[in-house]
N, C-alpha and C positions, 0 to 999 in steps of 0.2 A: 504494500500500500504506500501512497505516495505522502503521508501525512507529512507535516510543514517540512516542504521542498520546496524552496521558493527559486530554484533554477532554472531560467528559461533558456530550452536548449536549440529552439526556431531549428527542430526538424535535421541536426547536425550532428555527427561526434565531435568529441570536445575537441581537436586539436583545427577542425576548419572553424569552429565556431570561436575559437578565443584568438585565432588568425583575423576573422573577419571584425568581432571587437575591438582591435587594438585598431587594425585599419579604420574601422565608422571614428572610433574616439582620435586616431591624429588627422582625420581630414574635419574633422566636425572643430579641434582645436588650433588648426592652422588656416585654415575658413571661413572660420566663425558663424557658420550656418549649416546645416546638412539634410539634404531631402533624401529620405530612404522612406520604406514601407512601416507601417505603424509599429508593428510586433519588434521590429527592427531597434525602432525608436525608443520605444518603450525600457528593451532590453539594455541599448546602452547610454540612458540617461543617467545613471545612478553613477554611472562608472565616471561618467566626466566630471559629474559632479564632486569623488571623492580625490580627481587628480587636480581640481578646481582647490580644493581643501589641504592639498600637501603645495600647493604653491606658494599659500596665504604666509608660508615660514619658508622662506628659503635656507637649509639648512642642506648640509653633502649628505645624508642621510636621506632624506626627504626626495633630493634630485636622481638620489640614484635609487629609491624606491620608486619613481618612476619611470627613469629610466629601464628596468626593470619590469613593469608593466606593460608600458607603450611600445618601446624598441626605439621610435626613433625618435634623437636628439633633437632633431629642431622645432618636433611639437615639444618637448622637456624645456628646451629652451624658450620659447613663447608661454607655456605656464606660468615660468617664474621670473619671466621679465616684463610682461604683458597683463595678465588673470590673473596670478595670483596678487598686483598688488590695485589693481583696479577694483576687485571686490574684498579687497582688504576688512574694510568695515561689515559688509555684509554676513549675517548667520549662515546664509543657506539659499537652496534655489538660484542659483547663478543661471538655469536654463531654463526655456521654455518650450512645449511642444504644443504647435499648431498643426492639425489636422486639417489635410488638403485635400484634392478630388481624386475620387479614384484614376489609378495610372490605365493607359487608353489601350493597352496591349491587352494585359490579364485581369484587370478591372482592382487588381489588390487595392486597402487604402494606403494611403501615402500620407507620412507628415512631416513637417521641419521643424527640426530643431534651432535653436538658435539663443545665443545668451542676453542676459537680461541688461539693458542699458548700455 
């Protein structure tokens, strides 16, 4: 039984699926906007928001916990030169998800992400 599982695994084994996370999280963080499918959305909003959270301290600890996450350097860099000291002040919700029209091929819905201010 799947009692609290809170994993959303959008239909993948883990190694393409935290492949495609690390991708949505550094183009959504070197973009600053990202249009993918809602499930998509959904799955990796928490996640930008927790490397939104290791930025706020730029600490070599902190860079290389990212680093470590993400893979690549120059969304690590953009965190903690950019996001993290721009929602410095801010508790929390750095992102926002708008729901967009279904995509015209396979009708999926679509939303964008994009940060707050």
């Amino acid at each position: 039984m799947r009692h609290a599982k809170k994993k959303v695994t959008l239909d993948r084994k883990k190694a393409p699926r935290v492949a495609l996370l690390k991708e949505l999280i550094t183009k959504a963080i070197i973009y600053e906007k990202l249009v993918t499918t809602l499930a998509k959305a959904k799955a990796v909003k928490p996640l930008i928001e927790k490397m939104i959270t290791l930025g706020k301290k730029p600490t070599l600890a902190n860079r290389r916990r990212a680093i470590q996450i993400i893979g690549s350097k120059k969304a690590v860099k953009k965190i903690f030169e950019v996001w993290g000291p721009r929602f410095e002040t801010r508790a929390g919700g750095y992102t926002r998800l708008i729901r967009l029209t279904p995509r015209q091929g396979d009708g999926a819905p679509e939303a964008l992400i994009e940060f707050v201010d």
